[in-house]
N, C-alpha and C positions, 0 to 999 in steps of 0.2 A: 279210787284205784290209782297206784302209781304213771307215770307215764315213761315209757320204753322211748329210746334215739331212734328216731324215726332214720330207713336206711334209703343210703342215696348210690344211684347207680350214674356212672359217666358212660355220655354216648356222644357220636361223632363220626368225621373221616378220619380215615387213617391219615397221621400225619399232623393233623390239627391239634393236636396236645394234650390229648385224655391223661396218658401215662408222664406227663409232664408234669400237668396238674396234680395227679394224685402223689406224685414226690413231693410234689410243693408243700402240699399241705401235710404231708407224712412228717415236713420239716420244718412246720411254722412253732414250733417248741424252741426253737433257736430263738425267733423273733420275739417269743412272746415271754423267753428268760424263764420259762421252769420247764428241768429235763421230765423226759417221762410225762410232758404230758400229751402226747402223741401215742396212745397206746400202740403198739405193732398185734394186731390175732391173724388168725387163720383168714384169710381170703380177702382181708379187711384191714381198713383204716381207723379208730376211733378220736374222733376229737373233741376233747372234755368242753364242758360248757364256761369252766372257770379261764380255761384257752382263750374260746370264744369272746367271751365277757372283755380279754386284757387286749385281746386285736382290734376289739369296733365298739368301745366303750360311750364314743361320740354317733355314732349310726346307730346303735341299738335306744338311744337317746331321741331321735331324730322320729325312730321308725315307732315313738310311744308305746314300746312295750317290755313287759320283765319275761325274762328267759327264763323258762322252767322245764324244757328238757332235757333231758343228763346230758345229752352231748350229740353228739352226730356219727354215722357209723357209713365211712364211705365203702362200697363195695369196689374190689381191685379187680375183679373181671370184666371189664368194659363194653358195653354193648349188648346185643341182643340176649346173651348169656344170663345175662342176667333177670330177662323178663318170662321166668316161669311161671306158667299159671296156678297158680293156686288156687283152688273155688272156692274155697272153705271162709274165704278171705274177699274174691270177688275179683281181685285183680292180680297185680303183676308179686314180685316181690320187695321193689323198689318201691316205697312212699314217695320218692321225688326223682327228680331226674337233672343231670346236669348235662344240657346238648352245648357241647364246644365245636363251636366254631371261630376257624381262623378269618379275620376279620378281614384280610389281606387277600382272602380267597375267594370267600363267601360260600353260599350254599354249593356242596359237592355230591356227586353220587350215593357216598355211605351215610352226609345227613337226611339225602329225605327217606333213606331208609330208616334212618333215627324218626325223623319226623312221623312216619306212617306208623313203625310200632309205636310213639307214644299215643298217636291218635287211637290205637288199636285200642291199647290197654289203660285208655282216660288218666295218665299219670298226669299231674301236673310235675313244672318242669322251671327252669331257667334259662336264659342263653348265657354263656359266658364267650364272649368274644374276646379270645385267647388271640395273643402275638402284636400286643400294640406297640412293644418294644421293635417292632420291624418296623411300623410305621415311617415312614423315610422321614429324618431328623429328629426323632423322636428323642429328649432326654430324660435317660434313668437316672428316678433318686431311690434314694434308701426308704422308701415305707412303704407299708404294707397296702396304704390306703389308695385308691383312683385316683379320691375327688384331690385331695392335698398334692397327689402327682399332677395328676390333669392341671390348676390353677397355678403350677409352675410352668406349663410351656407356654409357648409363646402363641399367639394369637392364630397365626396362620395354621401352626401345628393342630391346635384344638379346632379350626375348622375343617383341618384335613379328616380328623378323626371322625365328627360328624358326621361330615360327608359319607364315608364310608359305614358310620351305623345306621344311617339312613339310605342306604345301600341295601343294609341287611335289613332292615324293616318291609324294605318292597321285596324281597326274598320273601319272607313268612308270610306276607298277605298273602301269598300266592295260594298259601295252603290253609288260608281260613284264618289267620293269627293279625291281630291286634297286638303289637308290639313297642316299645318305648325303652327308652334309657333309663333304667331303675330311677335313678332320682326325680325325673318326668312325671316318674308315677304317681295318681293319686285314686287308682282304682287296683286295687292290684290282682284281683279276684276276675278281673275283667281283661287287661291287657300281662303279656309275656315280658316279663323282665329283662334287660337287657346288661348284661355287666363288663364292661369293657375293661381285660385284665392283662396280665403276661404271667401265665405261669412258669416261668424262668424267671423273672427279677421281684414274683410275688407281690406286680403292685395290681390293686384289686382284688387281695384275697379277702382281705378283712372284709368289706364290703360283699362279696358271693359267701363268705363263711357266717356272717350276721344274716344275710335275705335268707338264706336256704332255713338255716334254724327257724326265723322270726315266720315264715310263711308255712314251716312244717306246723309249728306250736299254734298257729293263728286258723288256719284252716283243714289238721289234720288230725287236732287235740283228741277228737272220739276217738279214731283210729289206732290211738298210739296209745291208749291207755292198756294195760296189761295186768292177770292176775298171776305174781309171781309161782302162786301154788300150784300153776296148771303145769302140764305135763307140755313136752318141748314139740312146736312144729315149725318147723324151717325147709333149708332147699339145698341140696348138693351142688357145690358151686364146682367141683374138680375130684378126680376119684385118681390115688398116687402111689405110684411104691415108694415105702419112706426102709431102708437100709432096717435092718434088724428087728421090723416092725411088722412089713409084709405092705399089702393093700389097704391103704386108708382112704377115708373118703373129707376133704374140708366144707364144711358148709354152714351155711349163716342159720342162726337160731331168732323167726322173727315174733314171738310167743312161747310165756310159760319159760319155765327150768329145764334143763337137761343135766340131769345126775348119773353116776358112774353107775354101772349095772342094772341100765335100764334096760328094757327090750326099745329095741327101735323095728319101726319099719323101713321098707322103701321098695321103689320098684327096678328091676332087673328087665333085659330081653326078654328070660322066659314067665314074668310076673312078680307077684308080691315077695317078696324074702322077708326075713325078721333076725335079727339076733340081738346076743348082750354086749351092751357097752361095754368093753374092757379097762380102756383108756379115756379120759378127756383130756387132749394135747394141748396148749398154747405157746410160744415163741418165748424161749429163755433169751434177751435178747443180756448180752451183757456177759452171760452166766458158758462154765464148758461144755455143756450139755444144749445139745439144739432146742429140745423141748422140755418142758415142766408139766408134770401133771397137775391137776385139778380136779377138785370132787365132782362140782358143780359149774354151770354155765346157768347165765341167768339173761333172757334177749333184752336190747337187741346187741348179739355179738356173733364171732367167728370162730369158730374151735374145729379141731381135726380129733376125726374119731377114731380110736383103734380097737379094732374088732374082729372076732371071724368072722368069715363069708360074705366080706364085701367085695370079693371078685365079682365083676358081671354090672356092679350098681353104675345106675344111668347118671351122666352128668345131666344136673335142671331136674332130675326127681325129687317128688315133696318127698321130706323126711318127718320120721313124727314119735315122740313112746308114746309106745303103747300105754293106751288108757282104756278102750274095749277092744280085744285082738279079734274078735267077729267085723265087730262094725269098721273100726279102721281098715281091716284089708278087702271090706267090701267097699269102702270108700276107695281105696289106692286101684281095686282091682278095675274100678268105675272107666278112673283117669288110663289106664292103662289100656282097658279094650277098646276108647277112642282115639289115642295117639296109637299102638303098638299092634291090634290086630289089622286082619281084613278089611276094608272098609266095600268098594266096588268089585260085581264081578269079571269086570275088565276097567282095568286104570294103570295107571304110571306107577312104581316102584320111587318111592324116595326114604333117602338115606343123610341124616342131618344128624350133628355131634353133638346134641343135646333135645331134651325134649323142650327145654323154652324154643330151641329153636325150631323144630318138629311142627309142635302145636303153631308159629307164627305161619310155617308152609301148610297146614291143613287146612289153613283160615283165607289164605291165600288164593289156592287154590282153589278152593269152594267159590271165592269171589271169583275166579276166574274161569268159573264152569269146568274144570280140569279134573276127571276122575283119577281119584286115586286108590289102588288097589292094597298096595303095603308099603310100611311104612317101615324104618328102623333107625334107631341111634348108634353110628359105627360106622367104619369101611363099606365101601362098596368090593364085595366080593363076588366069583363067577356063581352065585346063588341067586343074586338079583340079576345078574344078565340074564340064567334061563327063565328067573320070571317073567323078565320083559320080552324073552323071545315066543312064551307059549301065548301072551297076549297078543305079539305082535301078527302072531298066526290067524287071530281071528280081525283083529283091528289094526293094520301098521303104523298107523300115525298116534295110538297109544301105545305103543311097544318102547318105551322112553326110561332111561333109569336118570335119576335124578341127583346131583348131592350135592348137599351143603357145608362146605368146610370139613370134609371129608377126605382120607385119602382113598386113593383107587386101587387097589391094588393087580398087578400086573397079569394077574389071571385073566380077571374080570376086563382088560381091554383086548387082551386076547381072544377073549371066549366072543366078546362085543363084536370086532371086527369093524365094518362099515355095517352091517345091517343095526346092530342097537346103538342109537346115540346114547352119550353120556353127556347130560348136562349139566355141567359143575358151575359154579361159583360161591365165591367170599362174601358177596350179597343178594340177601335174602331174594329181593325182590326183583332183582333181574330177571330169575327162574322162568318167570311165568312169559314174559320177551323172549326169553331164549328158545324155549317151547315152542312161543307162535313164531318166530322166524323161522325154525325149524321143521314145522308142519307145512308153513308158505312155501321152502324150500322143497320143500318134494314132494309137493301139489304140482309144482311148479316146472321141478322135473317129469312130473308122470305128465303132465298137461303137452308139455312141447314133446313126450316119446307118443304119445295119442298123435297128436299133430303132423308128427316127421312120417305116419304112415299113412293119414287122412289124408285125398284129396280136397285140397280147396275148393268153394263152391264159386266159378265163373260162369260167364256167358260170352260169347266172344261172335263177332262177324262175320260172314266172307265176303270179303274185298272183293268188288267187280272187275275187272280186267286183272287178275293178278295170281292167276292159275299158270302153275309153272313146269307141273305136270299130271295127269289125269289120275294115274292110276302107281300102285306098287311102289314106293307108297306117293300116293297125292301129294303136288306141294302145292300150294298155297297161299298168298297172303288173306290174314287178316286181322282185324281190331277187337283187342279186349275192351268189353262194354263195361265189365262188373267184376272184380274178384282178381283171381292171377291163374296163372296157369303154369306148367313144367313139363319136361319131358316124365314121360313113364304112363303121365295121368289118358282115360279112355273118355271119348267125347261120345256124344250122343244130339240127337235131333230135338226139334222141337214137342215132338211127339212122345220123347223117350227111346228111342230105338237107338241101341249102340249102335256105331258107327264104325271106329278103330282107335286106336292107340297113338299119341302124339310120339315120334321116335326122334325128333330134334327141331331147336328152334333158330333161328336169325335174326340179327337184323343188320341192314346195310355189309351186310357178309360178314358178321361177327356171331359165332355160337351164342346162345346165353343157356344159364339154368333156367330162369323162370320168368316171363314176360307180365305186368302188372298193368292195371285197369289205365286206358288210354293211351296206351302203346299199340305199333302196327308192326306186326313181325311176321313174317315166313312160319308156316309151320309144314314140318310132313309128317303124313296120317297114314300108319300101315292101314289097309283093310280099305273103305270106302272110294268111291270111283266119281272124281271130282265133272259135274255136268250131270249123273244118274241119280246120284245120293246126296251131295250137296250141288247145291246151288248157288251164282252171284247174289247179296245180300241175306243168305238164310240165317238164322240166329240158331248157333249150335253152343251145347253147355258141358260144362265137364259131369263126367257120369256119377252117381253116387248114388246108392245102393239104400234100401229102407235103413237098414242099421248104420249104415257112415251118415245120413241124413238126423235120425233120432239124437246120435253123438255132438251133430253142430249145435241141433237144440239145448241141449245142454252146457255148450261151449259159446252161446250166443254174444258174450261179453266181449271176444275175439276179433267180433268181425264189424266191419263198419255200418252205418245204417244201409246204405244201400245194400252190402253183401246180408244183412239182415233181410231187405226187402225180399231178397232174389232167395233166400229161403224158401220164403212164403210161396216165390212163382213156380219154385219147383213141386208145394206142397198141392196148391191149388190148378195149375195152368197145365203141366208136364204128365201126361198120359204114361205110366212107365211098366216096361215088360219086363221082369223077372224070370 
């Protein structure tokens, strides 16, 4: 069987040089002296193997092997976007992966988001540590190659660099990775490649354009083998108004042919759709016309489809012709009722702008015990607020709408308010942090609104000589043994027997709110009659009722061991009248 260009997806932080890179190489046709051979398709980069061959004819030498893949097919949508699942296939849609990292930076926020989906979706991958032209005294030459740049700087330079890729070595240990500087390498199936480049002066592409190929061909040859006669399955990378065309959809073809007036599948909001190809689009680059038709499309490639009734189609939907219209849209309808329906009968509402990305938060979630009730690719609109407000009615700390790279629309924060949060971000994996901060927060509020009306559980003294008046109300000093005390709260005996009401406290003639455990303060007690109902040294406690006691039980985390102990005194020792 022939073998298909195995397709490479770039991931990263923002900033770090994904869309740098993919210029680079969109432009290594300059470099390598024959135009055109940088194909331009739909959503995609293609770069021919005889490209390849003229950049790293010395590394592909090196690395003992002959090149038999047609070429390489970088995907232009960067990131998570790009790792729809496919089952049919078992994995992502990416054969390989290029994680850019700026070397200057090191490990950021959106790589180990990179780093987790690739662990998720077992892609193997490379690092390309992009921006070695920042390197401070770094000099640019004209080639394409590292090692030939690298053995021109100067000594100190190349240790600096080191240093810093040994930097990023102890970064990816962190996450399980066994890592080295490509050339280092003599396991490669074992340890992550390391390629230190600049995609702005293009030195070290040769060398990341040779590894990716030589590593797709060497350990992904089964995979990439393809029967041209089969019928087309691939993945909606972008769904677009194109001027006098209507709604198209661009997406990569990663198996089989896709011919003009075939039926296609794919899935929509409200499920499976189908219609006829009309058009196969590609990039007239050069020519007055934006695009050129084609009959055929043959993987692995990019083509933009024109057709009716792609309004509605999901960006990250598998796309497929039809070859049995039962069985395929019982397959598509599979994938659809576990990203797009119901899932819990009480859960969070999440809303993610494609389904690779959908399915990465389903997976997530589920790791994070986080039910989730519905789910959608699109805006967050005042539809999902009242979902999350009928939830919120039976469960508040699941009444949450969720989105990913989503807009919101102004309804929907309206309708929100303060009761629905909306948690939004640009990476994936924050979500599930945002959540739990979110839930602490207003535990945390409702804990200290409990609080602000519980009396604290003290025990406090009466002071001997330090009755200052008997009665209406009593004053008195005395010592907090355990706990605190304030005005408002009702004391009681040792017995349990109310007593009266603390109406204000002292000390040294200064008010306070609330006197704390080892402090001697004045207190006065409307109600009891100091000499008849207290007494010099009796041990009186602040009152607390079966249900304000049960509640401390529950809040036991609060209070200190002693105010722990003095629970128990009141559970066991305190005789109390109701």
């Amino acid at each position: 069987m022939p073998i298909r260009s195995p397709v490479i997806a770039t991931l990263g932080h923002v900033d770090h040089g994904k869309t740098t890179l993919l210029d680079s190489i969109r432009g290594s046709h300059v470099t390598a002296k024959e135009a055109g051979a940088i194909t331009q398709m739909i959503g995609a980069s293609y770069v021919s193997r005889q490209t390849i061959d003229r950049l790293s004819e010395h590394l592909a030498q090196k690395m003992r092997f002959e090149l038999k893949i047609p070429g390489l097919l970088f995907i232009d949508t960067p990131g998570h976007e790009a790792f729809t699942n496919l089952r049919e296939r078992g994995g992502s849609i990416a054969d390989m992966a290029i994680l850019v990292i700026d070397i200057n930076q090191g490990v950021q926020p959106q790589t180990v988001e990179s780093i987790k989906i690739l662990q998720q979706y077992k892609t193997p991958f490379v690092v390309a540590a992009n921006k070695i032209d920042a390197v401070h005294g770094w000099k640019k030459h004209p080639v394409t190659s590292f090692m030939e740049s690298y053995q021109l700087q100067p000594a100190h330079l190349q240790q600096a660099l080191d240093e810093k890729i040994y930097a990023l070595m102890g970064n990816l240990s962190t996450y399980g990775f066994d890592s080295e500087r490509f050339d280092r390498i003599t396991q490669f199936d074992k340890q992550i490649a390391i390629l230190p480049i600049s995609a702005r002066t293009r030195e070290g592409l040769s060398e990341l354009l040779v590894l990716i190929a030589g590593l797709s061909q060497k350990f992904l040859e089964g995979e990439l083998q393809i029967d041209p006669t089969r019928k087309a399955k691939g993945s909606i990378l972008e769904v677009k108004e194109e001027k006098g065309l209507g709604t198209t959809v661009d997406i990569i073809i990663y198996d089989g042919v896709l011919r003009k007036n075939d039926v296609i599948a794919f899935l929509t909001s409200e499920g499976v759709r189908t219609t006829h190809v009309r058009g196969l689009l590609e990039p007239n680059l050069g020519g007055k016309e934006k695009f050129r038709y084609v009959d055929e499309v043959v993987a692995a490639a990019g083509v933009k489809i024109f057709a009716s009734q792609l309004a509605g189609a999901l960006p990250g939907s598998p796309i497929k012709a039809v070859e049995n219209l039962q069985q395929d849209r019982v397959d598509l309808e599979n994938q659809f009722k576990q990203l797009l329906t119901e899932h819990a009968e009480r859960g969070v509402i999440v809303c993610a702008d494609s389904l690779g990305s959908l399915e990465a938060l389903v997976r997530l979630f589920q790791q994070n015990s986080i039910p989730i009730k519905e789910t959608k690719v699109g805006k967050i609109t005042r539809k999902e607020i009242l979902a999350a407000r009928a939830v919120a009615a039976e469960d508040r700390y699941l009444g949450a709408v969720f989105g990913f790279n989503v807009p919101v629309l102004t309804e929907a924060r309206e309708e929100a308010g303060s009761i629905i949060p909306i948690l939004w971000s640009d990476i994936i994996y924050e979500l599930p942090e945002r959540y739990a901060s979110w839930v602490k927060e207003e535990k945390d509020k409702e804990k200290q609104q409990v609080l602000a009306s519980l009396p604290w559980p003290a025990k406090i003294r009466a002071l001997p000589d330090h009755c200052f008046r008997a009665s209406k109300p009593a004053i008195f000093g005395v010592e907090v043994v355990v706990g605190k005390i304030k005005n408002g709260v009702r004391l009681m005996d040792k017995n349990g027997e109310r007593l009266g009401e603390l109406k204000g406290l002292q000390h040294e003639k200064e008010k306070l709110e609330e006197a704390t455990a080892g402090m001697q303060v004045a207190v006065a007690c409307e109600g009891p009659v100091y000499g008849k109902d207290i007494q010099a040294n009796d041990m009186l406690y602040v009152h607390l009722s079966p249900e304000q006691l049960a509640t401390w039980e529950k809040q036991k985390a609060l209070l200190s061991p002693e105010e722990k102990q003095l629970l128990e005194e009141y559970k066991s020792k305190i005789r109390m009248y109701f």
